[in-house]
C-alpha positions as CSV (number, residue, x, y, z in Angstrom):
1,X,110.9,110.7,96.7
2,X,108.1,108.5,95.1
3,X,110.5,107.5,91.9
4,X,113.6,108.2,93.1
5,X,115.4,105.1,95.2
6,X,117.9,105.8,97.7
7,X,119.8,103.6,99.4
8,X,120.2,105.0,102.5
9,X,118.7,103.1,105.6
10,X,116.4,105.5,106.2
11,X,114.2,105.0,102.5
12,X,115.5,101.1,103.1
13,X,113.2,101.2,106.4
14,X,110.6,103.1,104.3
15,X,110.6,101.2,101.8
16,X,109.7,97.8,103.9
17,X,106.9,100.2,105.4
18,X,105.7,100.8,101.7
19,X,107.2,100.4,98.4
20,X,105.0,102.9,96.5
21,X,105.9,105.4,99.4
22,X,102.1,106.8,98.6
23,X,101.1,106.2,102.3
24,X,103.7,108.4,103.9
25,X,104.5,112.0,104.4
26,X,108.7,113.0,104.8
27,X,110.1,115.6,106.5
28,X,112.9,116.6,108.7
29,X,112.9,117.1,112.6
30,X,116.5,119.6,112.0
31,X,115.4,121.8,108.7
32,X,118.7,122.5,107.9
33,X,122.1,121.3,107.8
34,X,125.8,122.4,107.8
35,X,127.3,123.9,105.1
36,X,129.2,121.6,103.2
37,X,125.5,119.0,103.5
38,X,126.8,116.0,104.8
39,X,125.9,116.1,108.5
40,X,123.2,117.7,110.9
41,X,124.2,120.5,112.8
42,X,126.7,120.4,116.3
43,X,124.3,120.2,119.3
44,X,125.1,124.3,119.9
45,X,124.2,124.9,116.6
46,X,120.8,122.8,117.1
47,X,120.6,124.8,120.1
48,X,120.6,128.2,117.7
49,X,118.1,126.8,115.6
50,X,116.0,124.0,117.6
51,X,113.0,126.2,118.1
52,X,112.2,127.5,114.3
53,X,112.4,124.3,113.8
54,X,109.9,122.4,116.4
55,X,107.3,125.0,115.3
56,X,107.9,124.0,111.8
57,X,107.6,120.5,112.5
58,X,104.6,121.0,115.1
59,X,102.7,122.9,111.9
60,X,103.2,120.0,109.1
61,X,101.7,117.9,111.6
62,X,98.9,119.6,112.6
63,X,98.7,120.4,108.7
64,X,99.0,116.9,107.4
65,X,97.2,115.5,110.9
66,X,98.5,111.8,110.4
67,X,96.8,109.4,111.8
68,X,100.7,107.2,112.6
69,X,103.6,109.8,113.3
70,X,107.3,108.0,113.0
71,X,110.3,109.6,114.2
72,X,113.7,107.7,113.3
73,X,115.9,110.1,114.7
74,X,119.7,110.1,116.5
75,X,119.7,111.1,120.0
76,X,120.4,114.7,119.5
77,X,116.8,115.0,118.7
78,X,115.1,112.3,121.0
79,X,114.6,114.7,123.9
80,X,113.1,117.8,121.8
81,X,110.7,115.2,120.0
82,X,109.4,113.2,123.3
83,X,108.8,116.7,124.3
84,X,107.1,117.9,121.5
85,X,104.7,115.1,121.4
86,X,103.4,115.9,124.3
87,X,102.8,119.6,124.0
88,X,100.3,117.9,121.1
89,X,98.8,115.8,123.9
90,X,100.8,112.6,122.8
91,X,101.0,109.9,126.2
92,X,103.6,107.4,125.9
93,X,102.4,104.2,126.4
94,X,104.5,100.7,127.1
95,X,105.7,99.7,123.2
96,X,105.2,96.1,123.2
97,X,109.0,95.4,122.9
98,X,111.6,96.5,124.5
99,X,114.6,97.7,122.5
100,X,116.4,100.3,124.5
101,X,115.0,102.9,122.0
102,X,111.8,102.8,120.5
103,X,108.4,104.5,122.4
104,X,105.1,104.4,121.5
105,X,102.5,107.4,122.1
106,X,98.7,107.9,121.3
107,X,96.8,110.6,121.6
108,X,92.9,110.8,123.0
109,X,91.3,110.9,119.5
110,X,93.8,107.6,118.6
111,X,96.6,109.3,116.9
112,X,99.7,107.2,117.2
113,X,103.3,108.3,117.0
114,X,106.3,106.0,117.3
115,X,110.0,107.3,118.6
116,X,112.7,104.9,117.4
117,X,116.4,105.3,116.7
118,X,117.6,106.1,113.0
119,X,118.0,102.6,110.9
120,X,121.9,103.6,110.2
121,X,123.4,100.1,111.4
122,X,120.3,98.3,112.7
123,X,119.4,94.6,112.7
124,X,116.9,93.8,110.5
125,X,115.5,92.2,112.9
126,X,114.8,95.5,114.7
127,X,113.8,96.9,112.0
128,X,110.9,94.2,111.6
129,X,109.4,95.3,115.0
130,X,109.4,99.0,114.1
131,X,107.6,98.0,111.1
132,X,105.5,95.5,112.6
133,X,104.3,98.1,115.3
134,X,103.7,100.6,112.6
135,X,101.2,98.3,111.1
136,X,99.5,97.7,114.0
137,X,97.7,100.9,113.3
């Protein structure tokens, strides 16, 4: 995803984060999708399939061990992240805005992750405090 450019507000979030996209590390909390691509599985599907892919999330961090995690997810997810950041020993901490959505975690050693909703049809004015709290690290 270095050279290629996407549009989507996700990479258009990213991309105000970090233009090279050299500092970051890109995954999915849902590894898979349904089968015609275009949309994240029905929350019974999720339900199927929610725990093969926690652990697989829970080992790329622990294999990358970031030092700033940052979820932009939709609110099927919200719930199974919170909960798997704290497993990992993640605390939530008061962000310092409020927005409705976005939380802020640290763990002991100073890891950092940040929980905020997915950019699809966000301000950019939102957007600027996700980022600005991101940079705070």
């Amino acid at each position: 995803m270095i050279g290629r450019r996407n549009l989507s507000a996700f990479w258009q979030l990213i991309d105000i984060f970090d233009r090279s996209r050299r500092s970051i590390a890109w995954t999915n909390v849902c590894k898979m999708d349904r089968r015609a691509g275009d949309r994240p599985p029905s929350g019974e599907q999720w339900k199927q399939i929610q725990d093969v892919c926690l652990t697989a999330l829970s080992e790329e961090i622990d294999s990358l061990a970031p030092h700033t995690l940052l979820f932009a997810t939709s609110d099927a997810y919200r719930a199974d992240v919170d909960h798997l950041l704290r497993l990992k020993g993640y605390m939530q901490q008061p962000a310092p805005f409020d927005d409705g959505w976005t939380g802020l975690y640290v763990t002991s050693e100073g890891s950092r992750a940040i929980t905020t909703k997915h950019p699809q049809g966000w301000p950019s004015a939102n957007r600027k405090m996700v980022i600005d709290l991101l940079r705070r690290a």
